[in-house]
C-alpha positions as a Python dict, from the first residue, in 0.01 Angstrom:
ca = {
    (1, 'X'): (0, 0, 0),
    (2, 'X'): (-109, 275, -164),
    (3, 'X'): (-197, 618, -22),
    (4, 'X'): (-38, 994, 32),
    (5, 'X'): (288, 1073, 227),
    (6, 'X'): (298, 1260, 525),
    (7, 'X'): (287, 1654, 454),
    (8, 'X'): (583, 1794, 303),
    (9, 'X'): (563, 2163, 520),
    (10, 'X'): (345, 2328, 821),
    (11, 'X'): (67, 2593, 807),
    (12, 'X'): (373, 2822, 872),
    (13, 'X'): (566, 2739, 558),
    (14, 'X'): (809, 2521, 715),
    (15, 'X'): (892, 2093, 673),
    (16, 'X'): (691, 1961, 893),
    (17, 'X'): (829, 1772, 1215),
    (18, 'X'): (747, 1440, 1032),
    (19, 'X'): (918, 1527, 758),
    (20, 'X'): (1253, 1697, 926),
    (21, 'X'): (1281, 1345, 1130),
    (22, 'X'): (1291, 1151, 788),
    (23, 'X'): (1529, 1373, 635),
    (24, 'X'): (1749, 1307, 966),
    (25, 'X'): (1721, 982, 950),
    (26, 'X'): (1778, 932, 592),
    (27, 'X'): (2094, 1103, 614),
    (28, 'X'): (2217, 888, 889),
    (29, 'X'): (2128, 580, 737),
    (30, 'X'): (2319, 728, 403),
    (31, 'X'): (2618, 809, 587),
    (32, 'X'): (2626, 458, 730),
    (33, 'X'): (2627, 272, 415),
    (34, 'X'): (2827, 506, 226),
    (35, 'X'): (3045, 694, 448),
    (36, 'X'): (3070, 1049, 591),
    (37, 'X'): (3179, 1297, 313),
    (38, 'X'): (3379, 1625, 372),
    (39, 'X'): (3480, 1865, 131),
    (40, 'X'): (3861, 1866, 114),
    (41, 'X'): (4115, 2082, -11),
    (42, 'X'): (4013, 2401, -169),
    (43, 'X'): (3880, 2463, -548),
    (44, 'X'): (3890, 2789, -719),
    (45, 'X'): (3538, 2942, -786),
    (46, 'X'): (3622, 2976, -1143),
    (47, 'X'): (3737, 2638, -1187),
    (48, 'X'): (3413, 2507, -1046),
    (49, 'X'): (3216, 2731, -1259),
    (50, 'X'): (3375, 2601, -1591),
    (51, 'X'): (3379, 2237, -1498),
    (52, 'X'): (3019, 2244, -1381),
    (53, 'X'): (2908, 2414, -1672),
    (54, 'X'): (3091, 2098, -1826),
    (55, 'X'): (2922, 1889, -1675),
    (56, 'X'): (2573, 1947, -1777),
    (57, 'X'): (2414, 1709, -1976),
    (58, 'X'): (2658, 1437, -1947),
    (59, 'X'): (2852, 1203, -1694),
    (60, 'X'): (3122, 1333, -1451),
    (61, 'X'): (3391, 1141, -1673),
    (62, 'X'): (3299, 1258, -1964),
    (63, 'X'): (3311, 1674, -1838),
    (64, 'X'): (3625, 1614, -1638),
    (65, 'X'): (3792, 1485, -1957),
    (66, 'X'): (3684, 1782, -2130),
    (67, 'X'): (3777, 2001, -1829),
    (68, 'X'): (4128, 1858, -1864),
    (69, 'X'): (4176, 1920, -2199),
    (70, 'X'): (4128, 2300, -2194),
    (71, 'X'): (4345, 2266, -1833),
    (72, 'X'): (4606, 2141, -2045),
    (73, 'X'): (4567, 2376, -2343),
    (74, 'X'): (4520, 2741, -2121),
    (75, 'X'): (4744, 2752, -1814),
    (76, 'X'): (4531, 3089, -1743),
    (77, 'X'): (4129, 3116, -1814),
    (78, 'X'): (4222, 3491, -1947),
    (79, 'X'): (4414, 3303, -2255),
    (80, 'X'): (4055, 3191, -2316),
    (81, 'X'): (3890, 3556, -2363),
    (82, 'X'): (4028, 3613, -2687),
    (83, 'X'): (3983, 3231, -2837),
    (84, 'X'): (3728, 3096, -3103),
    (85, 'X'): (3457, 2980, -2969),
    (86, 'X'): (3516, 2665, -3211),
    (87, 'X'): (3862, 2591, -3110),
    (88, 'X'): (3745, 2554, -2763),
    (89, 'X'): (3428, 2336, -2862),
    (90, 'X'): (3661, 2085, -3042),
    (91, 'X'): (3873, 2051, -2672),
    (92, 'X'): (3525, 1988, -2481),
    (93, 'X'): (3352, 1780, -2724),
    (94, 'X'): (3397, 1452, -2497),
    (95, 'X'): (3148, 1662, -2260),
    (96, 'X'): (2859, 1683, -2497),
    (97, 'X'): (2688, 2002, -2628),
    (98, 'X'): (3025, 2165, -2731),
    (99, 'X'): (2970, 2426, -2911),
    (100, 'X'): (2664, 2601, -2643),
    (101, 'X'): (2943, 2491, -2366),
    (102, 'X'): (3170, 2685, -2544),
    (103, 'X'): (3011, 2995, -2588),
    (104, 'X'): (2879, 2986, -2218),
    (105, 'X'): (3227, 2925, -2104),
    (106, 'X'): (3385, 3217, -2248),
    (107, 'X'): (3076, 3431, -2192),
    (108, 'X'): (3090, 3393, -1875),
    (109, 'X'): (3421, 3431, -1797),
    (110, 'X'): (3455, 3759, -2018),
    (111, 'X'): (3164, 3898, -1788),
    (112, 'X'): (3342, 3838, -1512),
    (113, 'X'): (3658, 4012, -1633),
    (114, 'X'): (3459, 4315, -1763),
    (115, 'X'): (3269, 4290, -1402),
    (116, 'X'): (3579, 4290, -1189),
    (117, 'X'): (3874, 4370, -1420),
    (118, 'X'): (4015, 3978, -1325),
    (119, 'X'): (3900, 3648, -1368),
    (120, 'X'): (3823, 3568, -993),
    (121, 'X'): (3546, 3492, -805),
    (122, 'X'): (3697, 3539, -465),
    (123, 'X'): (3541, 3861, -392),
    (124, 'X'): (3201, 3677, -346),
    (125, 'X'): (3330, 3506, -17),
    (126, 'X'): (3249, 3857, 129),
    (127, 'X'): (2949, 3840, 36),
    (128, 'X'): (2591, 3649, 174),
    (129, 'X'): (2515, 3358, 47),
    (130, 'X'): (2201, 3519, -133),
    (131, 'X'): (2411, 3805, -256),
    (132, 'X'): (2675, 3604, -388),
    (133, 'X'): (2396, 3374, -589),
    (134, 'X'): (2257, 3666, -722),
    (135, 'X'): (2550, 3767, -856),
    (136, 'X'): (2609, 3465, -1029),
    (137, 'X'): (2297, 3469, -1199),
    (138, 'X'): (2391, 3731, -1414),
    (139, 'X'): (2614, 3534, -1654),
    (140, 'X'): (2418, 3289, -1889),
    (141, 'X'): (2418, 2944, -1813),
    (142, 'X'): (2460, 2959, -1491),
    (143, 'X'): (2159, 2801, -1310),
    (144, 'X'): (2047, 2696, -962),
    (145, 'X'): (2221, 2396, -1014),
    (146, 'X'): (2581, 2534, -1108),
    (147, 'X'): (2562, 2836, -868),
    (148, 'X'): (2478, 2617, -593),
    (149, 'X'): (2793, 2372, -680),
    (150, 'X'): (3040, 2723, -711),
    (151, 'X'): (2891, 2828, -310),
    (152, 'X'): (2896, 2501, -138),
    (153, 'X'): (3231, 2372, -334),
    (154, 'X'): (3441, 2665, -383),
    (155, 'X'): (3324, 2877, -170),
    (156, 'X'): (3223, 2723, 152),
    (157, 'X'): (2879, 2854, 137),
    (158, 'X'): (2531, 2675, 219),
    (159, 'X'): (2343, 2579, -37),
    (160, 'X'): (2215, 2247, -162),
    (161, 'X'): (2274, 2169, -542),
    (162, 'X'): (2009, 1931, -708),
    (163, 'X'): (2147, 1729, -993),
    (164, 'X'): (1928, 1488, -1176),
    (165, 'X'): (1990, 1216, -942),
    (166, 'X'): (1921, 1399, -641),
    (167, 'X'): (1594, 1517, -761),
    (168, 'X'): (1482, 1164, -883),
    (169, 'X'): (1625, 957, -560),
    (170, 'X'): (1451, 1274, -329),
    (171, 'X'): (1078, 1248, -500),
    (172, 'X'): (1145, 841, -487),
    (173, 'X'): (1246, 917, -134),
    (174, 'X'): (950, 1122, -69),
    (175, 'X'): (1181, 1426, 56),
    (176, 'X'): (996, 1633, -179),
    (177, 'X'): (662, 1608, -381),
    (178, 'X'): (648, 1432, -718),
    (179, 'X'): (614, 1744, -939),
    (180, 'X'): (887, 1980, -811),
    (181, 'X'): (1114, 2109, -1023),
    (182, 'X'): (1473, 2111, -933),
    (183, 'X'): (1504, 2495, -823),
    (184, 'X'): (1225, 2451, -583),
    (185, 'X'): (1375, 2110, -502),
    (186, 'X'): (1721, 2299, -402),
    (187, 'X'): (1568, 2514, -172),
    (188, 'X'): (1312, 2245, -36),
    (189, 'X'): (1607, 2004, 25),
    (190, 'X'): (1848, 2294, 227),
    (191, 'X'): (1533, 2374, 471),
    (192, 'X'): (1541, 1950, 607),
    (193, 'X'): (1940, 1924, 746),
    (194, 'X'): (2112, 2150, 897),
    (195, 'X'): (2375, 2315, 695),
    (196, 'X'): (2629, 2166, 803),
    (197, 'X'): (2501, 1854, 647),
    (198, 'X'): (2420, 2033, 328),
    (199, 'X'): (2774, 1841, 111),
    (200, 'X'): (2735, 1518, 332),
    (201, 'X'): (2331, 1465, 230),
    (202, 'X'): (2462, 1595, -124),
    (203, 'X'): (2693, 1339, -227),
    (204, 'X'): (2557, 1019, -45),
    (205, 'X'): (2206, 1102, -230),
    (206, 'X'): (2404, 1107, -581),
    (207, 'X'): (2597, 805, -441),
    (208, 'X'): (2240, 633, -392),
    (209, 'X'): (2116, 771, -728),
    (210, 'X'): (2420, 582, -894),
    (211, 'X'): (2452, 228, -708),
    (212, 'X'): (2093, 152, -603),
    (213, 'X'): (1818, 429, -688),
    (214, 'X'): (1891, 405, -1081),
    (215, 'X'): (1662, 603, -1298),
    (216, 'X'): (1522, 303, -1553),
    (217, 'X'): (1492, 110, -1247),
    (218, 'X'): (1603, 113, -928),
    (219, 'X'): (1734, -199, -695),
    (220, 'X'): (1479, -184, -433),
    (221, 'X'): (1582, -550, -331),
    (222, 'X'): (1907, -399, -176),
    (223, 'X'): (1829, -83, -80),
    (224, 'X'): (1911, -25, 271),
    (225, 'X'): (1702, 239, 346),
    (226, 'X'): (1383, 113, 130),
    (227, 'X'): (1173, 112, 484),
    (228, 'X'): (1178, 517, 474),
    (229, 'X'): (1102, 523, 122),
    (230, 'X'): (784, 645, -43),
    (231, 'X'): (814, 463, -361),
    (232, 'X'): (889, 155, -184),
    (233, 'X'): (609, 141, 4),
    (234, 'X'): (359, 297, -241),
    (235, 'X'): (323, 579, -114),
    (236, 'X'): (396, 935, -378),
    (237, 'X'): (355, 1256, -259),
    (238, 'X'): (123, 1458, -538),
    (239, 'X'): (166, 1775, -430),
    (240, 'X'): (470, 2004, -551),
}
């Protein structure tokens, strides 16, 4: 069957009522096969911030390896401020892309001592969510992706991160049209569950994108929720 997906929003902007039931139901069907997730314990903001910008570009293993290693070199992110940027890029390089990593890592924490006079990020928790992104924006290397891991993570805040799995498994999915990029996809994705759902959704969609949606190719034969899925059944959305 071939053919074009239901409508992905309303004359008014909106997901349409179509679309908002998939998205429910998806996420119901997710949390049955892989189990409701809740975000436990508490991370610091400026821990997230250096793992995630880590973690770009390579697996989770291979960032919280290198996130580890400076862990275990600095006891306090302000012994970083003063470091070679090479020394550090030789303690990250099981993450990939050392030496950029490097130099975003302590550019971003020296703007956010010259900012606020510490290295904390606890202030934004005052803040609105949209506030608090913007803020975040500043500091180079920090995109949609990363400052939407620091507010929902660390900081309790809604947003929906899109990593590369959630993006492919939600076009697959037909969540979201076929040529939108991930920063559209982020704010796409946090407009079809409530917030509350936002880290449940999150993680059993990169959970999906792992065991069963792979990129190269994906294991429709056991997918369990292949019935609501666009690629499935034929069916892409064009439109972005």
């Amino acid at each position: 069957m071939s053919g074009i997906g239901p409508p992905s929003v309303s004359a008014e902007g909106l997901p349409s009522k179509s679309l908002l039931r998939k998205a429910a139901k998806l996420d119901a069907l997710l949390t049955r096969i892989y189990g409701r997730k809740e975000i436990k314990g508490r991370e610091d903001p400026v821990d997230t911030l250096v793992e995630t910008i880590l973690s770009q570009n390579t697996t989770d293993k291979n960032s919280h390896r290198a996130f580890l290693a400076l862990k275990r070199e600095y006891f306090d992110w302000e012994d970083i401020l003063a470091e070679d940027s090479r020394k550090i890029a030789t303690l990250i390089r099981s993450g990939g892309l050392a030496e950029m990593k490097a130099e975003r890592i302590i550019g971003a924490l020296k703007f956010i001592k010259k900012e606020r006079g510490m290295l904390s990020l606890d202030f934004l928790k005052k803040m609105k969510p949209a506030e608090a992104e913007t803020w975040l924006a500043q500091m180079k290397g920090v995109g949609p992706k990363t400052r939407g891991i620091i507010l929902l993570f660390a900081l309790r805040m809604p947003a929906f991160p899109v990593d590369t799995h959630i993006h492919r498994v939600s076009k697959r999915l037909g969540l979201i049209g076929q040529k939108t990029s991930r920063e559209k996809a982020q704010l796409e994705l946090s407009k079809l569950v409530p917030s509350k759902e936002f880290y449940n959704f999150h993680i059993n969609l990169i959970e999906h994108g792992r065991a069963v949606c792979q990129a190269r190719k994906p294991r429709c034969y056991v997918c369990q929720v292949r019935r609501s899925c666009d690629y499935y059944s034929g069916r892409t959305r064009g439109h972005s």
